[in-house]
C-alpha positions as CSV (number, residue, x, y, z in Angstrom):
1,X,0.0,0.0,0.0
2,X,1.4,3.8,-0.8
3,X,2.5,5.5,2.0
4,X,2.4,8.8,2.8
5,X,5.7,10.8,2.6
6,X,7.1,12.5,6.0
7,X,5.3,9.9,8.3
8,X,6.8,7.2,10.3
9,X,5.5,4.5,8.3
10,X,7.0,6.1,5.0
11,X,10.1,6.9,7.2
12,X,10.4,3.0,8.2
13,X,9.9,1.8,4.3
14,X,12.6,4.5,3.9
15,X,15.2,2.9,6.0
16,X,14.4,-0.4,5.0
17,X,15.5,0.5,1.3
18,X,19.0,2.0,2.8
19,X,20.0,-0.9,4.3
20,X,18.9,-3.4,1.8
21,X,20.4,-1.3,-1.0
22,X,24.5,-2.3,-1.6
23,X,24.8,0.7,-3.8
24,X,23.9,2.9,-0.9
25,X,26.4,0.9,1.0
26,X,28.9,1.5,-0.7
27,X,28.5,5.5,-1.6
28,X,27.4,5.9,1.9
29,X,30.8,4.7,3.6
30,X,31.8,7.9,4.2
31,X,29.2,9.4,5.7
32,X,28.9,9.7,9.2
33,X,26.6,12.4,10.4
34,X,22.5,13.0,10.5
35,X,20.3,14.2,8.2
36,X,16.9,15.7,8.2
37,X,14.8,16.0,4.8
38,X,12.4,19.1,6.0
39,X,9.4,19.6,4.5
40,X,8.4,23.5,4.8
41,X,4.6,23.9,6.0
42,X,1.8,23.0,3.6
43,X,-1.8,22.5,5.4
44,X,-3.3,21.6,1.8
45,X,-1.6,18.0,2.3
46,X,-1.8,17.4,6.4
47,X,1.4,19.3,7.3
48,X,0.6,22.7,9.2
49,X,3.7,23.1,10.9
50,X,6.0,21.0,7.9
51,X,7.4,18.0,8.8
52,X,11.0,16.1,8.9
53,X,12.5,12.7,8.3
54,X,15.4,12.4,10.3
55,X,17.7,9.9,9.4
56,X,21.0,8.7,11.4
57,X,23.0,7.6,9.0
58,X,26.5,6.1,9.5
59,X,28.7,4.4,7.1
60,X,26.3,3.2,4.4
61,X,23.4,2.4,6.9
62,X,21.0,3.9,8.5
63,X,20.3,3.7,11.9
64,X,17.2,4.9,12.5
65,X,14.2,6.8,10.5
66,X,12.2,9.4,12.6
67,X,9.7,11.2,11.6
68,X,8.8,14.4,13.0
69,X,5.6,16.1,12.8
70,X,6.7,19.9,13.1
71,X,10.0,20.7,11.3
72,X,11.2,22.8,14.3
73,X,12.0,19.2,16.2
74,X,14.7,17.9,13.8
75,X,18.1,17.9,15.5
76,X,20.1,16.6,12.7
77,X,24.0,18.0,11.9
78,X,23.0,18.5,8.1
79,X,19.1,19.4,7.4
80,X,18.1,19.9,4.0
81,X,15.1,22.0,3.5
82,X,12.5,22.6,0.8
83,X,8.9,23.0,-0.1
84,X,6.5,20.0,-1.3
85,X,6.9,20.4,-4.9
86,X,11.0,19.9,-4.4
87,X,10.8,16.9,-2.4
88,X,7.8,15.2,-4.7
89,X,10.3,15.6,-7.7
90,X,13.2,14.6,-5.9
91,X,11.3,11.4,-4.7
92,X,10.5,10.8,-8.2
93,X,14.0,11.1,-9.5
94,X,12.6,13.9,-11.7
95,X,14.7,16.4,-9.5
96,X,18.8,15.9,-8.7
97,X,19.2,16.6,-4.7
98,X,23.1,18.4,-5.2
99,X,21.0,20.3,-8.2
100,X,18.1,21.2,-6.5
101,X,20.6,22.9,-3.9
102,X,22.7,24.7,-5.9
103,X,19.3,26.1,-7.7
104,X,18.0,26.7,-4.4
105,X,14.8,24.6,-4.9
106,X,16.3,23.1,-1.4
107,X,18.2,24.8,1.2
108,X,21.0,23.7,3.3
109,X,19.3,24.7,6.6
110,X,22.5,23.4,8.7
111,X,25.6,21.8,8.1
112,X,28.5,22.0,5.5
113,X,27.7,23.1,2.3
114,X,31.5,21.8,1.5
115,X,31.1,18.6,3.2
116,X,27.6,18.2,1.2
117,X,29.3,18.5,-1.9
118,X,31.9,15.8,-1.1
119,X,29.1,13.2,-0.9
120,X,27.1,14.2,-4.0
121,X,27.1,10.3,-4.6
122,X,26.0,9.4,-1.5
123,X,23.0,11.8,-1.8
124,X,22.2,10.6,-4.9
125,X,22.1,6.7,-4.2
126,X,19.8,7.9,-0.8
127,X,17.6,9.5,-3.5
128,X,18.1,6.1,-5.6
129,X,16.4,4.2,-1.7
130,X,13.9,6.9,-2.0
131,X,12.4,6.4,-5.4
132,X,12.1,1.9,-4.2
133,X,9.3,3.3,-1.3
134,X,5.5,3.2,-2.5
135,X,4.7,7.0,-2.1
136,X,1.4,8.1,-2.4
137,X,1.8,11.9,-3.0
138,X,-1.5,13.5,-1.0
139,X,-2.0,15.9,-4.4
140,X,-2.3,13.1,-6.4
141,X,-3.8,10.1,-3.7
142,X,-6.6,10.6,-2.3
143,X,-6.5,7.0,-0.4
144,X,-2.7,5.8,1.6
145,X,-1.3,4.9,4.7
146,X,-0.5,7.4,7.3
């Protein structure tokens, strides 16, 4: 069944496709720090206050997926933030994540710029685990798992 995006269930399918993807594993070796995928406030689609998934990641795997219903509770070293239309592409593989950055369809809201762009294949094989979870995108499904 589709899943929601930015709620726990979509956050869990999420982390299940990091750790069972060896492509991940491998361009994620080098990455040691948390990361937060904010989603800036849109009530239209059930998210007032935004939302976050917050995602420890550590050397190709992740640790654990949280989702968080306001945006102001992520806590993560590098937070990447954006509005629905950003993220929906990105989840789709319509949108680069490094690309949508450097056109500032997402901002770095914390963390090194620098170190972000070290790991431009890491962020683009966590977009790879991404696009493997059934989203149901609330503009689009009327009927998914919350």
């Amino acid at each position: 069944m589709p899943l929601l995006p930015f709620t726990q269930p979509w956050a869990d399918a999420f982390r299940e496709a990091i750790n069972g993807d060896a492509g991940y594993r491998a361009a994620g070796a080098g990455w040691t720090w948390p990361l937060a995928l904010v989603l800036e406030p849109v009530a239209e689609y059930g998210f007032p206050e935004g939302a976050a998934v917050q995602l420890e990641l550590s050397r190709g795997t992740c640790e654990r997926a949280t989702a968080l219903a306001a945006a102001a509770a992520v806590t993560a070293t590098f937070a990447l933030r954006g509005a629905y239309p950003a993220w929906k592409a990105i989840v789709r593989g319509e949108l680069d994540p490094v690309g949508a950055v450097m056109t500032r369809r997402l901002t770095l809201a914390s963390g090194s710029l620098t170190t972000l762009m070290m790991h431009t294949r890491t962020a683009k094989a966590l977009v790879a685990c991404a696009r493997r979870v059934d989203t149901a995108f609330p503009d689009e499904e009327p009927r998914a798992a919350t």
